[in-house]
Short mmCIF file of the C-alpha atoms (twelve columns), coordinates in Angstrom:
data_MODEL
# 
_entry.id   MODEL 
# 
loop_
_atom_site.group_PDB 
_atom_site.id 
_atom_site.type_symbol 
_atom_site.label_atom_id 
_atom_site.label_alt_id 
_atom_site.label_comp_id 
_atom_site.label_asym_id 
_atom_site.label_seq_id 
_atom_site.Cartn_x 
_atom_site.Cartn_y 
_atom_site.Cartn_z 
_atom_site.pdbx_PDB_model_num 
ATOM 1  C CA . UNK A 1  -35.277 9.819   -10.434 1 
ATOM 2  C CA . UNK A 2  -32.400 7.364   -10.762 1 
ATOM 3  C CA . UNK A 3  -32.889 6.066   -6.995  1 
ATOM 4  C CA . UNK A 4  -29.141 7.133   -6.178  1 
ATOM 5  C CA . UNK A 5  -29.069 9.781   -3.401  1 
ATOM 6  C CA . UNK A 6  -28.031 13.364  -4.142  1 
ATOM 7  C CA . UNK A 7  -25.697 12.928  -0.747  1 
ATOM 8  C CA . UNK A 8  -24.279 9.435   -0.918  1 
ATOM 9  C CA . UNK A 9  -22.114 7.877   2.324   1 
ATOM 10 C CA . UNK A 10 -18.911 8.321   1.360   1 
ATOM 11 C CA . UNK A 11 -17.871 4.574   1.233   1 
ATOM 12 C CA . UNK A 12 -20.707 3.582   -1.103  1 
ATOM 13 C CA . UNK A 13 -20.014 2.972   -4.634  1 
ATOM 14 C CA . UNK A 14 -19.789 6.371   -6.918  1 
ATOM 15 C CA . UNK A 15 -22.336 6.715   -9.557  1 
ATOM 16 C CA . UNK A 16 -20.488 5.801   -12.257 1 
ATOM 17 C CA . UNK A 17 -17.063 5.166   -11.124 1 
ATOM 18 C CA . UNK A 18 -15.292 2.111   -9.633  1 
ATOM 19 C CA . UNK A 19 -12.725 2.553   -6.569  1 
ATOM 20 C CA . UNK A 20 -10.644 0.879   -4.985  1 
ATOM 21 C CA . UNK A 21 -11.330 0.042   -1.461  1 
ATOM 22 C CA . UNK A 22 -10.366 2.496   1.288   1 
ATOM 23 C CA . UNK A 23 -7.013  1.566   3.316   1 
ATOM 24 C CA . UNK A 24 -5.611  2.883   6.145   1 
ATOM 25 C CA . UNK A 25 -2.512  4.872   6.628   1 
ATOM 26 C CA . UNK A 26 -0.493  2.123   7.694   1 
ATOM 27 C CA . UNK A 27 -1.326  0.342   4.801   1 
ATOM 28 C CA . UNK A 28 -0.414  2.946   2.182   1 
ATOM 29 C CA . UNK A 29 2.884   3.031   4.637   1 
ATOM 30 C CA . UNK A 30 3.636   -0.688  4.060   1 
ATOM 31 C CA . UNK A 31 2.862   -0.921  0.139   1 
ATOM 32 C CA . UNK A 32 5.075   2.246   -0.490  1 
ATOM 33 C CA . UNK A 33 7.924   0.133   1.854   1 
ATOM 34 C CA . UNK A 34 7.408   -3.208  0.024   1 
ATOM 35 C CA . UNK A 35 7.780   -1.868  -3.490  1 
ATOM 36 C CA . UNK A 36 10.581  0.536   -2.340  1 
ATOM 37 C CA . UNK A 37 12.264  -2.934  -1.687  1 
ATOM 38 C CA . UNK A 38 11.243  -4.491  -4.795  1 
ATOM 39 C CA . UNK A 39 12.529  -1.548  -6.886  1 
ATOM 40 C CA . UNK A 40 15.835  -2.572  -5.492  1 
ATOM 41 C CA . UNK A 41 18.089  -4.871  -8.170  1 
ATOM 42 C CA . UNK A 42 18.175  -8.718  -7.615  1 
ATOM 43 C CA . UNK A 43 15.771  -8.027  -4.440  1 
ATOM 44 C CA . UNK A 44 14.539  -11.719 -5.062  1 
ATOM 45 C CA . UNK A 45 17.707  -13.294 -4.265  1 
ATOM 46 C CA . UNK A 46 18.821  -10.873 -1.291  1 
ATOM 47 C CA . UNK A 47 15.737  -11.706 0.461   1 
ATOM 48 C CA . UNK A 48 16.933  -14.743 1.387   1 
ATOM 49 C CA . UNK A 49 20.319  -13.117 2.966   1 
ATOM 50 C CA . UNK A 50 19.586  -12.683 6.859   1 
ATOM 51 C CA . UNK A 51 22.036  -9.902  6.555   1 
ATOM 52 C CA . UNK A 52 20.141  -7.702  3.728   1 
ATOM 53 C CA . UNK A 53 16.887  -8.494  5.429   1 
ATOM 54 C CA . UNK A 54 17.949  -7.339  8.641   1 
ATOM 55 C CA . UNK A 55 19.751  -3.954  6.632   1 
ATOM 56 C CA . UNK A 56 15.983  -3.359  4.689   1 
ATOM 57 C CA . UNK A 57 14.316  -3.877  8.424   1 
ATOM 58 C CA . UNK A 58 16.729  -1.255  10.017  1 
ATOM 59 C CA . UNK A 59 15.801  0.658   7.223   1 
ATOM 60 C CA . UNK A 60 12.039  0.384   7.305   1 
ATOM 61 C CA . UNK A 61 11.872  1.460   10.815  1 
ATOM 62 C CA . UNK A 62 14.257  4.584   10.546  1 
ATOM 63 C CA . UNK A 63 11.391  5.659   8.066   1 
ATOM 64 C CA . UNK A 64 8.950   5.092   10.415  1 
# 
């Protein structure tokens, strides 16, 4: 026997495959949101603008 259980708990390492930690929902939410924002041209410098920050806010929250 290898000592690994035919039924492992389901946040235990796989036998032979690596994964990346679970996260929640809200989580997924925000990383899609962030690099939404970062897909955007020139993001770097319009972070800075209170305006465009405020615009991608207004716009984070309409997506829920």
């Amino acid at each position: 026997m290898t000592g690994l259980s035919a039924f492992p708990l389901p946040f235990q390492a796989s036998r032979s495959l690596p994964f990346a930690t679970p996260r929640t929902l809200r989580e997924l939410q925000m990383m899609q949101c962030s690099a939404h924002i970062r897909a955007k041209p020139g993001w770097f410098d319009k972070m800075s603008d209170a305006d465009i920050a405020a615009r991608w806010t207004q716009e984070a929250v309409a997506q829920g």
